[in-house]
Biopython code that builds the backbone (N, CA, C, O; Angstrom):
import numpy as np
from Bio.PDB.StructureBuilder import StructureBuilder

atoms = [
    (1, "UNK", "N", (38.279, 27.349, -12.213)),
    (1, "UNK", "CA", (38.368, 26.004, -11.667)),
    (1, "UNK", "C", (37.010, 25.317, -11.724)),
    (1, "UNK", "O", (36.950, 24.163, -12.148)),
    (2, "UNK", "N", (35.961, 25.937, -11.337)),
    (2, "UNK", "CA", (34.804, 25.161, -11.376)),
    (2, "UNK", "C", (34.133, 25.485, -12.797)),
    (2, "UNK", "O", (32.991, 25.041, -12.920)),
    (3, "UNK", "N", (34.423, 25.871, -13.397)),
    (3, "UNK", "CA", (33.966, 25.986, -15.176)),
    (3, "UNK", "C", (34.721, 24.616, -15.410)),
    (3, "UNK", "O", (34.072, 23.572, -15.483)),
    (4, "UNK", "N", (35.966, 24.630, -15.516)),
    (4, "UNK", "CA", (36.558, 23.717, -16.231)),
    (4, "UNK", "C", (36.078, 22.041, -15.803)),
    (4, "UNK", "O", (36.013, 21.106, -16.602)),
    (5, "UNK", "N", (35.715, 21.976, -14.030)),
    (5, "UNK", "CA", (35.703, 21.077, -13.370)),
    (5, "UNK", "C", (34.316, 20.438, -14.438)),
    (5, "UNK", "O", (34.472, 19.375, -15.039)),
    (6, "UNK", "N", (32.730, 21.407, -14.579)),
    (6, "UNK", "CA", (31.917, 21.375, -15.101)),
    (6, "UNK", "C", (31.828, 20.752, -16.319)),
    (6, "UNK", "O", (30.959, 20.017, -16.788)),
    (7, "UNK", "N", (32.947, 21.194, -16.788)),
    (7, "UNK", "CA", (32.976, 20.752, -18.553)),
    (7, "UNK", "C", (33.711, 19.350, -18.289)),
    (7, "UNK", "O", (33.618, 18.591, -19.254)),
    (8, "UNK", "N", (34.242, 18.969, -17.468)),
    (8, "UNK", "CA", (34.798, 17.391, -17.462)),
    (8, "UNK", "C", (34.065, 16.425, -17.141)),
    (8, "UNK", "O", (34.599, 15.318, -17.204)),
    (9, "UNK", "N", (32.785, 16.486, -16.746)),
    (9, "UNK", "CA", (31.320, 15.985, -15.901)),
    (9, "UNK", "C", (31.581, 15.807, -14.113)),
    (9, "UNK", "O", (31.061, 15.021, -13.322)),
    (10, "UNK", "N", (32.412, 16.689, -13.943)),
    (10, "UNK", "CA", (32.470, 16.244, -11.915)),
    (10, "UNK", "C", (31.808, 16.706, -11.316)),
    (10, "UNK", "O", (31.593, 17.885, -11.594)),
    (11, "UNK", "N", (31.096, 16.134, -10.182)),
    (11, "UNK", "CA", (30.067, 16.183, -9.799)),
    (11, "UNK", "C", (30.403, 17.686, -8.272)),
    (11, "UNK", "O", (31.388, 17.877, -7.559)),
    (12, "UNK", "N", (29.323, 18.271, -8.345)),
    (12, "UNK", "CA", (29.444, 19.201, -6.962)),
    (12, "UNK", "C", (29.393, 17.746, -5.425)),
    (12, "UNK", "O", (28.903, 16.634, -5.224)),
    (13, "UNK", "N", (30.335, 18.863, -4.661)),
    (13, "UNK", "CA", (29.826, 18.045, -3.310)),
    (13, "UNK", "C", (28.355, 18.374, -2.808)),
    (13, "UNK", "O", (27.809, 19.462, -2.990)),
    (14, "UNK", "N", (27.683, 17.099, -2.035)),
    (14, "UNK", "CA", (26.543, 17.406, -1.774)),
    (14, "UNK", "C", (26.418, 18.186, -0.579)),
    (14, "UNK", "O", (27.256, 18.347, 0.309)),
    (15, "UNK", "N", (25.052, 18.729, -0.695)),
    (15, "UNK", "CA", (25.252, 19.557, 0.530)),
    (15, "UNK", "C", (24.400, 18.768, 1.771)),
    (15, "UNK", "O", (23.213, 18.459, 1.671)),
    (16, "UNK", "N", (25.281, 18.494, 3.006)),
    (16, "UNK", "CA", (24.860, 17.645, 3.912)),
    (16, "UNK", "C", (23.464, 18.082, 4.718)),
    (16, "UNK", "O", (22.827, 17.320, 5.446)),
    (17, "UNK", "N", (23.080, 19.660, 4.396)),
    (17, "UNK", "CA", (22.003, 20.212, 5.300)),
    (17, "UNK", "C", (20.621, 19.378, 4.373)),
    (17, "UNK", "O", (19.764, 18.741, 4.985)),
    (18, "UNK", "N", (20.602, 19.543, 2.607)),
    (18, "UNK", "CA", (19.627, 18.909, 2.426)),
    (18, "UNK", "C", (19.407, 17.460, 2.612)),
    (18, "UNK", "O", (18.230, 17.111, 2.691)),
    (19, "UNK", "N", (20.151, 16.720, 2.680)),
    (19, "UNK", "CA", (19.983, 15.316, 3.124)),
    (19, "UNK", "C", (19.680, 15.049, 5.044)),
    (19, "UNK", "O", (20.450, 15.081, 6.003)),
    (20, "UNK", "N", (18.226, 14.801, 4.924)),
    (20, "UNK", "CA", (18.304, 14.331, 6.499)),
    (20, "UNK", "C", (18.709, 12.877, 6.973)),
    (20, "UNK", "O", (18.674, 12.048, 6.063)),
    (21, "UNK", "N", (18.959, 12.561, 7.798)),
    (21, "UNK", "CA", (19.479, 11.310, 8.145)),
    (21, "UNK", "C", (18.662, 10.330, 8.559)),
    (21, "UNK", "O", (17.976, 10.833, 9.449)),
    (22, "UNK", "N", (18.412, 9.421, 8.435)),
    (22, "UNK", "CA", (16.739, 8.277, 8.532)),
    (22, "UNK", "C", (17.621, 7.088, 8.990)),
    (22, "UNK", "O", (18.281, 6.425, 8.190)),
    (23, "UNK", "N", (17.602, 6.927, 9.919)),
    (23, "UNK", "CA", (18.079, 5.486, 10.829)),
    (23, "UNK", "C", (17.395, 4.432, 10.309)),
    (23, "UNK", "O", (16.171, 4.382, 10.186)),
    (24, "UNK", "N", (18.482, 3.257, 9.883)),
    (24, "UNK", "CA", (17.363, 2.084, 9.268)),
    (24, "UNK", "C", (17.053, 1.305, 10.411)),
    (24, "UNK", "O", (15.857, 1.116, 10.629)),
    (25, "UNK", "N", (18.383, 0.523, 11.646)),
    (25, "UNK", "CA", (18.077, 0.126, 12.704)),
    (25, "UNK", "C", (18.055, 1.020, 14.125)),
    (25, "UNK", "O", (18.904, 1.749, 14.637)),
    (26, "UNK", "N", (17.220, 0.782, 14.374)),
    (26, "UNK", "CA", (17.527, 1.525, 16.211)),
    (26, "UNK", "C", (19.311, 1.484, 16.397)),
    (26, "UNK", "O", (20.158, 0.649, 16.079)),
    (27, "UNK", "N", (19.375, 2.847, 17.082)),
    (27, "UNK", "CA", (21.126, 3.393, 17.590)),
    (27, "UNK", "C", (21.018, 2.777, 18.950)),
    (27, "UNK", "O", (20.356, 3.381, 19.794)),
    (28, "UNK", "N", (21.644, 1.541, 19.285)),
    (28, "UNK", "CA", (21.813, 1.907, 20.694)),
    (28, "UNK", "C", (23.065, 0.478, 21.013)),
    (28, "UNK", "O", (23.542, -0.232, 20.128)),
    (29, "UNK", "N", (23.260, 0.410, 22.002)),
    (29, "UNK", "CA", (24.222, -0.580, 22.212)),
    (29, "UNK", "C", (23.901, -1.904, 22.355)),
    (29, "UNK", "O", (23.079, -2.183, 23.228)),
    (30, "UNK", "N", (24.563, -3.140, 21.411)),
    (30, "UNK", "CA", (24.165, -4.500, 21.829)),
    (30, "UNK", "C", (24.218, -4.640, 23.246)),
    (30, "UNK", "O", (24.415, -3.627, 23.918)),
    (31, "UNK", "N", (24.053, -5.890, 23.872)),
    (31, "UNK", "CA", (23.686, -6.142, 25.346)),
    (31, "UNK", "C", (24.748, -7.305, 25.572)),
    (31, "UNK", "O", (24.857, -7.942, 26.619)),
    (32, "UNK", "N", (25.508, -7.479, 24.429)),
    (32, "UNK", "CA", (26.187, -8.407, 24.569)),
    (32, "UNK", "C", (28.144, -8.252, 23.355)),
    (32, "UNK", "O", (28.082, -7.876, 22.184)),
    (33, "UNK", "N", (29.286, -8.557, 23.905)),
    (33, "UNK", "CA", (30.273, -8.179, 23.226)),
    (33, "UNK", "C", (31.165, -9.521, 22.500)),
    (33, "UNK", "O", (31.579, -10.311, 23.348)),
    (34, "UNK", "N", (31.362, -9.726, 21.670)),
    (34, "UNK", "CA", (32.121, -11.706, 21.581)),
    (34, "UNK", "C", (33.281, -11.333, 21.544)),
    (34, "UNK", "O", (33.761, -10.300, 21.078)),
    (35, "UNK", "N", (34.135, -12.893, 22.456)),
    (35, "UNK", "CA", (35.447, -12.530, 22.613)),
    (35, "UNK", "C", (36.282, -13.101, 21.398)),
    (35, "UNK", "O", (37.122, -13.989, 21.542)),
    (36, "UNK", "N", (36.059, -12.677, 20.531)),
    (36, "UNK", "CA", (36.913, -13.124, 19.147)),
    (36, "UNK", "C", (38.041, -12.480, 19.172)),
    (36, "UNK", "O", (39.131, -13.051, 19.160)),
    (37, "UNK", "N", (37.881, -11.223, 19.210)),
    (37, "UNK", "CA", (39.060, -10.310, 19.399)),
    (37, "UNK", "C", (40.599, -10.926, 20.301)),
    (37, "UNK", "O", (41.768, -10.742, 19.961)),
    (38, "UNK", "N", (40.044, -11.726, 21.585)),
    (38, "UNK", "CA", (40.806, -12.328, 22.374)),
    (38, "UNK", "C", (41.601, -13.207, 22.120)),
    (38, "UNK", "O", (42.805, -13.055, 22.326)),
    (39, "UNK", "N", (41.230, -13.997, 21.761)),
    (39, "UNK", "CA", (41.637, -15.246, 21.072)),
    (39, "UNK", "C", (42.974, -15.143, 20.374)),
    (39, "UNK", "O", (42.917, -14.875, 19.174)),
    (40, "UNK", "N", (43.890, -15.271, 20.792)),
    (40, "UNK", "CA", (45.218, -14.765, 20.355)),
    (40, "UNK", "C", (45.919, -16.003, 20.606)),
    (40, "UNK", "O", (45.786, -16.701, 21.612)),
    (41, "UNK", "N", (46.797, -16.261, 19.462)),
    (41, "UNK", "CA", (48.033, -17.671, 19.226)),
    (41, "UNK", "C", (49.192, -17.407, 19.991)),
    (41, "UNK", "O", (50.328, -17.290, 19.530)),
    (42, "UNK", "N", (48.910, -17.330, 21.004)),
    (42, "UNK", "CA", (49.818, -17.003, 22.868)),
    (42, "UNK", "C", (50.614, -17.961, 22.672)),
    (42, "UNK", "O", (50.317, -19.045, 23.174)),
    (43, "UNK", "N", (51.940, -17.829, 21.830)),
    (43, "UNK", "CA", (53.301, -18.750, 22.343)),
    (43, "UNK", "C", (54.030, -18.742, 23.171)),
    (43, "UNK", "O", (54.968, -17.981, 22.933)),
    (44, "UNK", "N", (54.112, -19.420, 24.440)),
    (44, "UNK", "CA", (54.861, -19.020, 25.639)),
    (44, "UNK", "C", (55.978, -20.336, 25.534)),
    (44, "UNK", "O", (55.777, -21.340, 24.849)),
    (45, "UNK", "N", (56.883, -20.151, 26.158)),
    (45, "UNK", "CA", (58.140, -20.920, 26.374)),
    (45, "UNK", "C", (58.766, -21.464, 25.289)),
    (45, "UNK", "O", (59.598, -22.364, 25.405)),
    (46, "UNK", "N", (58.257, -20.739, 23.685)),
    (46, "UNK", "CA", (59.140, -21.046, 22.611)),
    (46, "UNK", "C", (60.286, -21.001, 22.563)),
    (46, "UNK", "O", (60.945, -21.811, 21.911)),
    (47, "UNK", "N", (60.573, -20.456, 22.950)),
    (47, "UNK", "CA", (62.543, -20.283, 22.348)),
    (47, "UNK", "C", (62.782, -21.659, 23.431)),
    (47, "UNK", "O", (63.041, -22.751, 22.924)),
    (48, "UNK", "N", (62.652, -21.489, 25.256)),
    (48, "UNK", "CA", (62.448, -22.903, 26.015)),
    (48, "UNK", "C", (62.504, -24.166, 24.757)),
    (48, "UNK", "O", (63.499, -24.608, 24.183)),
    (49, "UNK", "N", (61.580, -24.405, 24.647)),
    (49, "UNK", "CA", (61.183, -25.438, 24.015)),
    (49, "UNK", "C", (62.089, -25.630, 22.702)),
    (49, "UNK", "O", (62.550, -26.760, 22.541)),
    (50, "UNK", "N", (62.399, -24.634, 21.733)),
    (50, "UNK", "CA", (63.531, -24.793, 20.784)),
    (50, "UNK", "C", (64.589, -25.009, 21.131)),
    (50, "UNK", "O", (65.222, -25.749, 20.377)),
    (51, "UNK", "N", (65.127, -24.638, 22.063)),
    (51, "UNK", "CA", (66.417, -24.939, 23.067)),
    (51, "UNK", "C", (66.092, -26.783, 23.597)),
    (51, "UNK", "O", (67.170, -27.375, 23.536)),
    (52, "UNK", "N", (65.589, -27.201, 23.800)),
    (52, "UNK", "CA", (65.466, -28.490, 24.358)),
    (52, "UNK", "C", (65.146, -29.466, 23.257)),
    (52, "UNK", "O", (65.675, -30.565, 23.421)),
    (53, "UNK", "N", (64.632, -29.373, 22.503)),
    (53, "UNK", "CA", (64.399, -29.944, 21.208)),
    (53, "UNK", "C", (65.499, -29.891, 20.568)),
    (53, "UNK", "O", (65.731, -30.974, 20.031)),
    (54, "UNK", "N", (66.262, -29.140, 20.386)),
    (54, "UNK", "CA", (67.482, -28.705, 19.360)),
    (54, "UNK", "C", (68.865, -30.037, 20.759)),
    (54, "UNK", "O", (69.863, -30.617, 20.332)),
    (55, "UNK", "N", (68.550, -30.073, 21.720)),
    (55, "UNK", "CA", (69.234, -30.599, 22.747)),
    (55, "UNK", "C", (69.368, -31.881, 22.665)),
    (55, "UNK", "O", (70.368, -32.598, 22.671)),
    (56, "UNK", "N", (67.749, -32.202, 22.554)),
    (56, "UNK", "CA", (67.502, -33.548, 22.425)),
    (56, "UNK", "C", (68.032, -33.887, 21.124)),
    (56, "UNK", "O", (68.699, -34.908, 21.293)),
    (57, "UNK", "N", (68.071, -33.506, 19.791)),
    (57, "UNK", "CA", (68.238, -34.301, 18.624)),
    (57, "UNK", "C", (69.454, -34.087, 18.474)),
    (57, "UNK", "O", (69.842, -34.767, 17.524)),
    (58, "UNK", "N", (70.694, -33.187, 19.143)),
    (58, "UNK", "CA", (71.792, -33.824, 19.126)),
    (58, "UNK", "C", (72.171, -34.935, 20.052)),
    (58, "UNK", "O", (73.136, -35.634, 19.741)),
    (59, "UNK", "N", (71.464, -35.190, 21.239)),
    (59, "UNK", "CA", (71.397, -36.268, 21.818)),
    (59, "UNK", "C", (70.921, -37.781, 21.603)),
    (59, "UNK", "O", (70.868, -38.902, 22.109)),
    (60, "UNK", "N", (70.673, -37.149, 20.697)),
    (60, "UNK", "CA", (69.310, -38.669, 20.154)),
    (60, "UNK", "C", (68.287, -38.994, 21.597)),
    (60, "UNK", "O", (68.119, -39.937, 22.370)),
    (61, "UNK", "N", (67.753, -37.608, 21.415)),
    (61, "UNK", "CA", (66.802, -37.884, 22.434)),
    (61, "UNK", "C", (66.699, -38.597, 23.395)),
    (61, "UNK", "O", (65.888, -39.512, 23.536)),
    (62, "UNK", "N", (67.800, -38.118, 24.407)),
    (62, "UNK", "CA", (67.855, -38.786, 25.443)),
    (62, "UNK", "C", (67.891, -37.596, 26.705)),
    (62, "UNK", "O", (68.918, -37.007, 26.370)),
    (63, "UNK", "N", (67.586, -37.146, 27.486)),
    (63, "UNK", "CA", (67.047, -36.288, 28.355)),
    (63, "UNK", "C", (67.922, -35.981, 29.751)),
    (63, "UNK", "O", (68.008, -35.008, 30.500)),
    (64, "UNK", "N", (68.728, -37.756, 29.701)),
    (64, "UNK", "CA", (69.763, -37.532, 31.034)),
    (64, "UNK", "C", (70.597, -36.209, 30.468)),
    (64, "UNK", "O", (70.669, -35.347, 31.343)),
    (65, "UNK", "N", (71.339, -35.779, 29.039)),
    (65, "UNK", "CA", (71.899, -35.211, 28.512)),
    (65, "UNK", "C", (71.709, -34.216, 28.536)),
    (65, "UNK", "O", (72.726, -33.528, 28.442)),
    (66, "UNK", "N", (70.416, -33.471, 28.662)),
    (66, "UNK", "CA", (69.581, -32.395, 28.594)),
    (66, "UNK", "C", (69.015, -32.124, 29.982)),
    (66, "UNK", "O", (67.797, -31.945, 29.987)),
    (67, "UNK", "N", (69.592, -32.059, 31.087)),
    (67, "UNK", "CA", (69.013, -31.601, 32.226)),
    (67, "UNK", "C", (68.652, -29.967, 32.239)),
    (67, "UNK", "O", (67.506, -29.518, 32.289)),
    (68, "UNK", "N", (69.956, -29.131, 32.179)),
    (68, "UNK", "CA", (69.527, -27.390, 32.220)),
    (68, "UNK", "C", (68.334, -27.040, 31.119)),
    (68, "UNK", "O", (67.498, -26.179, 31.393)),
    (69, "UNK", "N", (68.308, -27.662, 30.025)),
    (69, "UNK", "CA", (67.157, -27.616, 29.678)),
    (69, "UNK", "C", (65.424, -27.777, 29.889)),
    (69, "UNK", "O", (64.372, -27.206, 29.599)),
    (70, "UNK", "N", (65.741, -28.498, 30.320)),
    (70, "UNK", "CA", (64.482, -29.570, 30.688)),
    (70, "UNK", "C", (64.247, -28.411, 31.891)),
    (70, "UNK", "O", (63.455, -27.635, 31.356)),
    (71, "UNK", "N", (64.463, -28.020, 32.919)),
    (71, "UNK", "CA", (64.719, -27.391, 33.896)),
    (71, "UNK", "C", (63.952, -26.389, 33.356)),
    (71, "UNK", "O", (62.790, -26.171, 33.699)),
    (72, "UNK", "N", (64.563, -25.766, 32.519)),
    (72, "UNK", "CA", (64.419, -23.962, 31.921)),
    (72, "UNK", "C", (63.068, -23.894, 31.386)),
    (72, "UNK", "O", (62.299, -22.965, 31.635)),
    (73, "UNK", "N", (62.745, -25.052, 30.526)),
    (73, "UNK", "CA", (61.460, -25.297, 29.732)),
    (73, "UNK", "C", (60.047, -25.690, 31.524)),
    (73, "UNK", "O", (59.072, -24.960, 31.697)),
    (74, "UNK", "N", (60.269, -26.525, 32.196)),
    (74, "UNK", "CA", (59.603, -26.582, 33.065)),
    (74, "UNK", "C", (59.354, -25.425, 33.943)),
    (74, "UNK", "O", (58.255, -25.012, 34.312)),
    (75, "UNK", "N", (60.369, -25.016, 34.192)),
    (75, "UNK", "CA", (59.949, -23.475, 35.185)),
    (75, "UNK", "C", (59.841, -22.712, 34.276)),
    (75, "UNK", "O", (59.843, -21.615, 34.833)),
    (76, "UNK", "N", (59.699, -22.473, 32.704)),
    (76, "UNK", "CA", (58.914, -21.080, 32.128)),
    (76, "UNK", "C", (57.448, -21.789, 32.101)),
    (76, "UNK", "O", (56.655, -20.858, 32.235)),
    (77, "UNK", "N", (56.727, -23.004, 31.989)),
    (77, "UNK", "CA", (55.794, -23.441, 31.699)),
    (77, "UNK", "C", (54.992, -23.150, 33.509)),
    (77, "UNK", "O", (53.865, -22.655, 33.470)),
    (78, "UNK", "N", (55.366, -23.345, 34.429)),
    (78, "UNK", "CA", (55.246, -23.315, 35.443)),
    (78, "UNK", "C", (54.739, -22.121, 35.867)),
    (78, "UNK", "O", (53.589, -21.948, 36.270)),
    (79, "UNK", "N", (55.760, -21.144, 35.758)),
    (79, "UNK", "CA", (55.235, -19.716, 35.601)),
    (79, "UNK", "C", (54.260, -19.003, 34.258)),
    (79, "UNK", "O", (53.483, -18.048, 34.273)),
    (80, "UNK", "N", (54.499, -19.518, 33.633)),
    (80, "UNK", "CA", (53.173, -19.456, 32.766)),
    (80, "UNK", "C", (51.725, -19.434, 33.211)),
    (80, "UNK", "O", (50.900, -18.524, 33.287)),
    (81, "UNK", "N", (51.675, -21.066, 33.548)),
    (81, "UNK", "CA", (50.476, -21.468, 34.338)),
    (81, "UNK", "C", (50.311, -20.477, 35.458)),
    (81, "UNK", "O", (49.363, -19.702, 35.328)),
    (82, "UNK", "N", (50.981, -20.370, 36.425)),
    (82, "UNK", "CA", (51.126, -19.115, 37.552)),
    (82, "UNK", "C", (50.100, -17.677, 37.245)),
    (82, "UNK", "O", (49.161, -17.134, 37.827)),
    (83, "UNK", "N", (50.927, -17.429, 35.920)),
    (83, "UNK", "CA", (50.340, -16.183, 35.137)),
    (83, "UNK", "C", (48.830, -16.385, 34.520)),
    (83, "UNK", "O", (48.258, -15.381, 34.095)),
    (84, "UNK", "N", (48.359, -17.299, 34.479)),
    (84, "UNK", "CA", (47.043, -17.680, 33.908)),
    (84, "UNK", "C", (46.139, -17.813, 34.892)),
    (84, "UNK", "O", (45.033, -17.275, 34.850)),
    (85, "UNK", "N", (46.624, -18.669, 36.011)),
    (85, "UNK", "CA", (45.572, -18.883, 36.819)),
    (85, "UNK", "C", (45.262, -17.626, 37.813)),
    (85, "UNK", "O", (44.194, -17.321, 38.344)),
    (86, "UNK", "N", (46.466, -17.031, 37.890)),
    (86, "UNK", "CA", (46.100, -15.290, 38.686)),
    (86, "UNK", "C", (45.281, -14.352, 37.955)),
    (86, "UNK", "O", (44.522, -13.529, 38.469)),
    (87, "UNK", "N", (45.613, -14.639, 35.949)),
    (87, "UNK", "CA", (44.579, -13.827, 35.672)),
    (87, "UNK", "C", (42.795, -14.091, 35.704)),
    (87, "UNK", "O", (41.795, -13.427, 35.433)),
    (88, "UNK", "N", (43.107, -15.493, 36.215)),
    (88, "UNK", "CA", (41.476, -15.929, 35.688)),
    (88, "UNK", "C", (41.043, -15.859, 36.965)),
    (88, "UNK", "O", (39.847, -15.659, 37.176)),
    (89, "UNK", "N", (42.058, -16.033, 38.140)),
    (89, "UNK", "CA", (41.468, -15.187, 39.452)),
    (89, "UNK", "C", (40.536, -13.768, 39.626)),
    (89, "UNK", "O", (39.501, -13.618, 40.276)),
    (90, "UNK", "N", (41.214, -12.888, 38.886)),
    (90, "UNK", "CA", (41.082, -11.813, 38.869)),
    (90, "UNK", "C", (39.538, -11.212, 38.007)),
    (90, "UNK", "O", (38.647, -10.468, 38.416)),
    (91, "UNK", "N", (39.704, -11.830, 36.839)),
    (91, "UNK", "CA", (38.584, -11.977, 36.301)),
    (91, "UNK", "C", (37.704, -12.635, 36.754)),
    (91, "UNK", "O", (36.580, -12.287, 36.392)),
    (92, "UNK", "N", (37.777, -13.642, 37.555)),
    (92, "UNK", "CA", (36.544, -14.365, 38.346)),
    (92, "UNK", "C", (35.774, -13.092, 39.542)),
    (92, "UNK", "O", (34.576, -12.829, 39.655)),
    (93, "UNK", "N", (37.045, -12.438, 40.371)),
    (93, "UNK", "CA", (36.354, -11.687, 40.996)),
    (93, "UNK", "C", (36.226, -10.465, 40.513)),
    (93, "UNK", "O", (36.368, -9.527, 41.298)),
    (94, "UNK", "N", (35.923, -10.198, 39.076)),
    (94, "UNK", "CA", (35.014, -8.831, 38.824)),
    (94, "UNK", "C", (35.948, -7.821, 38.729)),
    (94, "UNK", "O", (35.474, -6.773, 38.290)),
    (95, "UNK", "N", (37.422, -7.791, 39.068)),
    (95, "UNK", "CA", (37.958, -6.900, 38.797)),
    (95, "UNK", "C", (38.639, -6.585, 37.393)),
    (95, "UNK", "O", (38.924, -7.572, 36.715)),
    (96, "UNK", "N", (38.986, -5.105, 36.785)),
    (96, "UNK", "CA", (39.537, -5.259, 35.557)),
    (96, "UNK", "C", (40.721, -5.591, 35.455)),
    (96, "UNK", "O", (40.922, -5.790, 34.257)),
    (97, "UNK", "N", (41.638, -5.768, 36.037)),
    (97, "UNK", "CA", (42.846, -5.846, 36.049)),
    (97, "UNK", "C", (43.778, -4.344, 36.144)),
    (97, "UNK", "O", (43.370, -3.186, 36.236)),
    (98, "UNK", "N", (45.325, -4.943, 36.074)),
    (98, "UNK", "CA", (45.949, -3.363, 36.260)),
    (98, "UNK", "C", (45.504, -2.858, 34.780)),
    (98, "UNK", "O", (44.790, -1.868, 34.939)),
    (99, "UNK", "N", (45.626, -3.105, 33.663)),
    (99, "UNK", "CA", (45.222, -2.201, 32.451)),
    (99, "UNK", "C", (43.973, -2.272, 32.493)),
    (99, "UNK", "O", (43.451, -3.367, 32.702)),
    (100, "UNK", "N", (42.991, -0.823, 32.254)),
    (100, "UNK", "CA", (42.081, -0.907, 31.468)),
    (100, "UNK", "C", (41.937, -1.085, 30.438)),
    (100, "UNK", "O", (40.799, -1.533, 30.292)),
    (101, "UNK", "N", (42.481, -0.998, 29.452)),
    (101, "UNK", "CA", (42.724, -1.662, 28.154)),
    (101, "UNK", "C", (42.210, -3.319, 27.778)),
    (101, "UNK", "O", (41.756, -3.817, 26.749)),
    (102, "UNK", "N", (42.515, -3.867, 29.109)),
    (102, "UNK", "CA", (42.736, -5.695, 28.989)),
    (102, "UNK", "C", (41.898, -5.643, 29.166)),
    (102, "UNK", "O", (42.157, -6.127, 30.268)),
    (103, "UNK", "N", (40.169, -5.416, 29.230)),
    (103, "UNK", "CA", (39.086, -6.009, 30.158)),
    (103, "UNK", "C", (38.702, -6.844, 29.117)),
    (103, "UNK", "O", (38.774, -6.604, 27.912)),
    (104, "UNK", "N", (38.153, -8.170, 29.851)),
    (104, "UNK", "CA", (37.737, -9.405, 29.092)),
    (104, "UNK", "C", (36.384, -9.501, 28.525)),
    (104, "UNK", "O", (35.510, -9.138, 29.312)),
    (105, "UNK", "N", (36.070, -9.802, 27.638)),
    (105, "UNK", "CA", (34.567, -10.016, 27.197)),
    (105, "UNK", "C", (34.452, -10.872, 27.975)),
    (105, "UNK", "O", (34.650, -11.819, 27.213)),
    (106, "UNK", "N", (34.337, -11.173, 28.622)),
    (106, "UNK", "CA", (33.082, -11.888, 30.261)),
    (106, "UNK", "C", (32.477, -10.913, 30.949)),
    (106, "UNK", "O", (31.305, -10.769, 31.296)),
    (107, "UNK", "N", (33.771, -10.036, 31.149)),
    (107, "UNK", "CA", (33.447, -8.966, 32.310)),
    (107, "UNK", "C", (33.180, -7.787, 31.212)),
    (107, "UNK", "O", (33.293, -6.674, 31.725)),
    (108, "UNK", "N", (33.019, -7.777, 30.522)),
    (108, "UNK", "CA", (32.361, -6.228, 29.664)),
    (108, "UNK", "C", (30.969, -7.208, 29.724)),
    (108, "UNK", "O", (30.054, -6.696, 30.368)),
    (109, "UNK", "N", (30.752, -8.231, 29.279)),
    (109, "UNK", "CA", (29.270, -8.818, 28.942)),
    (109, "UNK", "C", (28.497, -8.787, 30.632)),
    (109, "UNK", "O", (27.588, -8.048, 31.013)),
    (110, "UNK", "N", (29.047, -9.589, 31.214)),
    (110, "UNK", "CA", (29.162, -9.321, 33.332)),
    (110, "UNK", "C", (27.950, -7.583, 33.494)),
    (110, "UNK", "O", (26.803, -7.237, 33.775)),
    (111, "UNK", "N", (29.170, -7.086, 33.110)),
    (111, "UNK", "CA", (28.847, -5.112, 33.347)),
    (111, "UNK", "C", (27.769, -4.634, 32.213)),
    (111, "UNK", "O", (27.059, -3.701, 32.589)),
    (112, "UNK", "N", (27.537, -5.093, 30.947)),
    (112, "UNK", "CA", (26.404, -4.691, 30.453)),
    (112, "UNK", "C", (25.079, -5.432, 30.891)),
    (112, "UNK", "O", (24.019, -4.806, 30.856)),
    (113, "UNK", "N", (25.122, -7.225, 31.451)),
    (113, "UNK", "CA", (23.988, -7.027, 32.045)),
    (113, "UNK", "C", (23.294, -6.613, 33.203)),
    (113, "UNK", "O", (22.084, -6.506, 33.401)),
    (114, "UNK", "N", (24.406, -6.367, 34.038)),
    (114, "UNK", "CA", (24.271, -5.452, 35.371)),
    (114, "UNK", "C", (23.741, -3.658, 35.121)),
    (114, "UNK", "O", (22.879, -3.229, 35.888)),
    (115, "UNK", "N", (24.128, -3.029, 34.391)),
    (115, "UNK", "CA", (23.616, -1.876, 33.479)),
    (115, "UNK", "C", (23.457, -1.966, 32.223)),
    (115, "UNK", "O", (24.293, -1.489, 31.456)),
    (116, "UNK", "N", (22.331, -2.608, 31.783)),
    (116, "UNK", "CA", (21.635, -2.971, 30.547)),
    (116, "UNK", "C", (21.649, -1.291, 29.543)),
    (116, "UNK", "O", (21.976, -0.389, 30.313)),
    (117, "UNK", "N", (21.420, -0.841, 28.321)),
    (117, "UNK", "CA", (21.677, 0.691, 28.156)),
    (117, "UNK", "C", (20.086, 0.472, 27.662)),
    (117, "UNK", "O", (19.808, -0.714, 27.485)),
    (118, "UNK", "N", (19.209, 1.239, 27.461)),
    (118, "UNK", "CA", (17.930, 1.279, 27.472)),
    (118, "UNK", "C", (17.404, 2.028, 25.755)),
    (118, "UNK", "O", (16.213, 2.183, 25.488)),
]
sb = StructureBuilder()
sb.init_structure("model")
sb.init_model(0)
sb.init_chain("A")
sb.init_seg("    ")
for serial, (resi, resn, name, xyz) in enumerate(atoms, 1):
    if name == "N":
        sb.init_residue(resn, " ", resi, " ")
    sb.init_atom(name, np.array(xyz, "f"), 0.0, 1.0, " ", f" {name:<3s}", serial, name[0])
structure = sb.get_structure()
């Protein structure tokens, strides 16, 4: 196997003990995290909103026609908002929330400058 490998030109694996490892930048942790990751195209009360739209243009947009709608679309938007402003509660006071998973780049950036890594 390695005769034949030889005669085809393939190269040996290198051996990792002679290569030492030479850091080009310092190893250590930024001091800071961006919330790009976050930033997510959050569609809430779509189907709501397709349902009332689809209501209205057989109505010719007229809304007396469309009450249970209008209704359904307002209280998911309602509770929406509900759901936003409890989370930004929560994140205001420093806590992570029930998942650790969710923690916000405010509060990871918050906690690295409170324990900076040295």
């Amino acid at each position: 196997m390695k005769i034949t490998s030889l005669l085809r030109g393939a190269r040996t694996p290198q051996n990792p003990l002679k290569v030492p490892f030479q850091p080009i930048l310092p190893i250590h942790l930024r001091d800071k995290v961006s919330g790009k990751g976050e930033k997510t195209a959050d569609v809430s009360c779509l189907q709501e909103m397709a349902l009332l739209f689809s209501c209205l243009a057989e109505n010719e947009f007229k809304e007396s026609f469309c009450p249970k709608e209008v209704e359904s679309f307002q209280s998911c938007y309602k509770t929406n908002l509900a759901k936003r402003f409890q989370k930004k509660q929560e994140e205001a006071q420093g806590g992570i929330g029930r998942n650790v998973g969710s923690i916000s780049s405010a509060t990871v950036n918050r906690l690295l400058r409170r324990f900076p890594s040295l």
